[in-house]
N, C-alpha and C positions, 0 to 999 in steps of 0.2 A: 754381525748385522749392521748395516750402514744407519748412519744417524745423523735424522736431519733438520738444521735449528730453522724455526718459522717465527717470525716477529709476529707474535701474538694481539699486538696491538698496530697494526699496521694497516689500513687502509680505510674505505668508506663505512664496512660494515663492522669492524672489529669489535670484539674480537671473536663472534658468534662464528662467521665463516670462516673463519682462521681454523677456531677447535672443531667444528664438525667437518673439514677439508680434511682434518688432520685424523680426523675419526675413521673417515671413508677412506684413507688412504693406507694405516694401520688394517685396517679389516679384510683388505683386498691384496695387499703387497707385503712383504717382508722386510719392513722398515722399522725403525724406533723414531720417534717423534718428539723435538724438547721443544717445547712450547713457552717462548719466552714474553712475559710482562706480566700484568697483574695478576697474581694467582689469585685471589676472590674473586673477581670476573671470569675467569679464566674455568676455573672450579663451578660456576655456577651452569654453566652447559656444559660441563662433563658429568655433575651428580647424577643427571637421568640416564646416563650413558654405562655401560659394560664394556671398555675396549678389551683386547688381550692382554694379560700380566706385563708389566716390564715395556706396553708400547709406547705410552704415552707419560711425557713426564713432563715436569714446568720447570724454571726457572725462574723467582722472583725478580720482578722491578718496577719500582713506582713510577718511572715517567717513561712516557713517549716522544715521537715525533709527530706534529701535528703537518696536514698537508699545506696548510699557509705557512710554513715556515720556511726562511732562508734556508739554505747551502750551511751559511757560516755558521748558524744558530746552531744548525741541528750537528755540525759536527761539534760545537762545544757540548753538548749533552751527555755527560760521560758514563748517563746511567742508563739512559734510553733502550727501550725493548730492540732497538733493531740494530745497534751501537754493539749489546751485550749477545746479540744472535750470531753477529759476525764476528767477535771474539770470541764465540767459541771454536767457530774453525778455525781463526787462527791458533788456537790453543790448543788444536788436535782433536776436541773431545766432540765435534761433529763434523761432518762431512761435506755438507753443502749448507747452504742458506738461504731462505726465501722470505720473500715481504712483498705484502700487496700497497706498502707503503709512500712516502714521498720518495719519489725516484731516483731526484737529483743527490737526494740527502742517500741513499740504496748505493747510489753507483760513486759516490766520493767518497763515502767510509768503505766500502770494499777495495777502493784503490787505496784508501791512506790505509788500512789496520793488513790487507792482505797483501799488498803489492805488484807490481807488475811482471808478469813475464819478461824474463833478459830481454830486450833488444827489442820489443813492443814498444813503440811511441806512445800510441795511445791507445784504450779499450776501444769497444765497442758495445752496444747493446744490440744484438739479434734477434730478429723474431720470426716467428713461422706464420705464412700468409697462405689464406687457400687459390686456389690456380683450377681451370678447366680440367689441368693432367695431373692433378693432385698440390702439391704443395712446394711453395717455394720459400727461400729465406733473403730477408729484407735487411741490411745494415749499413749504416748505422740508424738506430731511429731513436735518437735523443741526446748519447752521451756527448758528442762534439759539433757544435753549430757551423764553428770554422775549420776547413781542413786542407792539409796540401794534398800535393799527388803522390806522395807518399806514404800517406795516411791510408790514401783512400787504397793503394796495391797492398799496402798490410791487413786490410780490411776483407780483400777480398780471398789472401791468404788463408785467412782465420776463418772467413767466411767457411771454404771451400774446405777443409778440417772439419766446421762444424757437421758439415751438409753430410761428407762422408761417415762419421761416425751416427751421427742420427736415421740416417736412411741406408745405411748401409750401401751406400753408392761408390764405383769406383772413379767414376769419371762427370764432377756434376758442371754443368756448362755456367761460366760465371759471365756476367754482363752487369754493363756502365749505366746507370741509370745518366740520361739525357736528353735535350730539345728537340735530337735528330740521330738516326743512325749513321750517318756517316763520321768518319774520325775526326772530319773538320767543324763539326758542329760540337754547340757549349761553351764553358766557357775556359780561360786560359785551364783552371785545376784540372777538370774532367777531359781536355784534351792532353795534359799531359799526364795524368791517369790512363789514359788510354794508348799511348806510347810503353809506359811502365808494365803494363796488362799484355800487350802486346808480345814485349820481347818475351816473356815469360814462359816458359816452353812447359813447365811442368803444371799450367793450370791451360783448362779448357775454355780458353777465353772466346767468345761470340759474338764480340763487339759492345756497340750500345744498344739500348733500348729505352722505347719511350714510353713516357706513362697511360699511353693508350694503352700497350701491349701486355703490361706488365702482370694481368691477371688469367691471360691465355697461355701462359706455362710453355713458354718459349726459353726461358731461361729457370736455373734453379736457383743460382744464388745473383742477387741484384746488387751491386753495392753503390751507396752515396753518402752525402755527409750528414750530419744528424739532424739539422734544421730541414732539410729536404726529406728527411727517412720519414720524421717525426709528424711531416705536416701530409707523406703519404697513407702514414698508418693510421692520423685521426679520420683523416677522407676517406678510407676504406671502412674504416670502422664504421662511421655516418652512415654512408651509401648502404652498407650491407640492411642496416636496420631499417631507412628511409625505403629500401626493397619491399621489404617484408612489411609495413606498415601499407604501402602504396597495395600489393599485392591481397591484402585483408581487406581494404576500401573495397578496391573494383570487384571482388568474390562480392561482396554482402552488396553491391548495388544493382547486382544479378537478378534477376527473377529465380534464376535456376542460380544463383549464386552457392546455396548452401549443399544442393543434391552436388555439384562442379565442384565445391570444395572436397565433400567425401569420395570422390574417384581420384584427387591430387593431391589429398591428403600425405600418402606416404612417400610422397617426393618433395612435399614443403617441407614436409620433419626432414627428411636426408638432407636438403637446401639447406634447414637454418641450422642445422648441426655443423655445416662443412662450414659456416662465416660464422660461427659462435666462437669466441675468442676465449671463451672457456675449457674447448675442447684441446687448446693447443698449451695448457698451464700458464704462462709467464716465457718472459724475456729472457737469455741467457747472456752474462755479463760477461764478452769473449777477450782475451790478454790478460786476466789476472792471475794472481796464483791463488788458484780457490774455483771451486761452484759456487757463484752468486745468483741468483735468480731472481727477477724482477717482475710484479705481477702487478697488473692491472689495478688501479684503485678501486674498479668498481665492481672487483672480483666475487666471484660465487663460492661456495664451498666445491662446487663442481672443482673450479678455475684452480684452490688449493690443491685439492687432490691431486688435478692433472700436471701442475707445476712440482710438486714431490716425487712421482713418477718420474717428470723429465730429469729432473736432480737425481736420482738416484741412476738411472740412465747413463748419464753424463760422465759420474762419478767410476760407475763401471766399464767405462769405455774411457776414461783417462784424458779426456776432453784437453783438459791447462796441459796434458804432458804431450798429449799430439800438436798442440800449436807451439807449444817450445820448441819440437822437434822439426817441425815447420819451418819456425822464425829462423833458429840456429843455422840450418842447412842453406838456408836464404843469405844471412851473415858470412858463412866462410864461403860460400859461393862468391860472392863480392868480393871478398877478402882477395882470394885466388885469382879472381879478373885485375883486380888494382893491382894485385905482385903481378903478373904479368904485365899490364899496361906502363907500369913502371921501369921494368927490365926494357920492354922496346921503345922508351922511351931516352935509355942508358947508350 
């Protein structure tokens, strides 16, 4: 049975939705669950509880990472619930790891204690965004603010691995997040990101796209650098809810507002389901050697659940070992043009 460590003390609500994500997630799936941080708190909303024998278990630690903390701080923490969640994958004795915790601090101890993928510059963080044709994938949205155009075609590599194993797609259409669809528009990076994309024969490249478009599911995987991913996915986030609150006003300033709500009822609930960022678990930390998952600070026990799901997912479908495989083939491809370019260079 796969087994999967959740920093128990990790986000806005902790560690209540932690342990009841991890409740609903046991009860529904065939998973074990180590619940890492303070076992008294930890203990106190599980006593009402009955999970199944053997699913749920804790691991003691008395400190946390708080979300006002540095990078630097929080990797000095050598005891911290989300520090000792991700040692245990590296140690074998779990499989993936999740935290609704500080991010930055999530995604720098998962590169320092797990390591990177050979030949991986840099991670990524990934996320699944909804679209008019169902759903598309957003990266980078936070780990690297500055990136080359190299960064950015590894990005889309991994991207385009993730898309496939999660949707079971053969061919997902990848696109340049940019100012203009033409190749001469943006700026020096994302122009020549888009040369790099270009030559590429083994990805389904579709050019760029602009942030007008980006949620009419014209493309599946979007890629750009983290400052841009990061300042798309809080805006989407906004907007979805800024929707739904404007869409409650004008019903209730109705005359017939309330009889007009119960006829659209059951297309508001499917609406705010598809932008519920709960429904899609957490973040997936792409180049490392590990399932890392990254979850929302302002996560629901919903948002645990469905992020354990994606881990275990991921886990079964060999996610780190499909982008190795990726990267690697990528590498001696190059390898074999520069001996050649070499030779008719001789």
């Amino acid at each position: 049975m796969l087994k999967i460590a959740v920093d128990a003390m990790g986000g806005d609500f902790a560690p209540e939705v932690n342990v009841f994500g991890a409740l609903e997630a046991v009860a529904d799936q065939e998973v074990e669950v180590i619940l890492v941080g303070n076992e008294s708190k930890i203990k106190e909303f599980l006593k009402e509880k009955n999970p199944p024998k053997g699913s749920i278990s804790i691991l003691h630690t008395e400190d946390y990472i708080a979300m006002n903390e540095t990078v630097s701080s929080a990797i000095r923490k050598r005891n911290s619930s989300m520090r000792k969640a991700i040692e245990l994958v590296k140690e074998e004795k779990a499989h993936a790891v999740i935290s609704a915790g500080h991010s930055g601090a999530m995604m720098a101890l998962s590169f320092l204690l797990l390591g990177k993928i050979p030949n991986v510059d840099r991670p990524a963080i990934a996320t699944v965004m909804p679209s008019l044709k169902g759903h598309f994938i957003l990266l980078d949205v936070g780990a690297n603010v500055d990136c080359k155009a190299e960064h950015l075609f590894q990005f889309a590599l991994m991207g385009d691995a993730y898309y496939r194993a999660l949707f079971n797609s053969q061919s997902p259409k990848i696109a340049l997040l940019s100012i203009g669809e033409e190749d001469t528009k943006g700026n020096e990076v994302t122009r020549e990101a888009f040369r790099l994309l270009q030559s590429e024969k083994k990805l389904n490249f579709i050019g760029n796209i602009e942030g007008k478009d980006l949620f009419f599911g014209s493309a599946d995987v979007v890629v750009c650098d983290g400052f841009v991913g990061n300042i798309v996915l809080k805006v989407g986030e906004g907007l979805a809810e800024a929707l739904m609150k404007m869409l409650k006003l004008e019903i209730a300033n109705l005359v017939t507002g309330r009889v007009g709500y119960l006829m659209i009822k059951p297309a508001v609930k499917s609406f705010r389901k598809k932008i519920d960022y709960s429904e899609y678990g957490g973040a997936l930390l792409l180049g490392i050697n590990g399932t890392s998952i990254i979850c929302h600070g302002r996560s629901s026990a919903k948002a645990i659940k469905n992020a354990i799901k994606l881990a275990t997912e991921m886990v079964k479908k060999e996610i780190s070992k499909r982008i190795a495989q990726v990267i690697k083939s990528k590498e001696e491809s190059n390898e074999s043009q520069n001996s050649v370019n070499r030779l008719l260079c001789t």
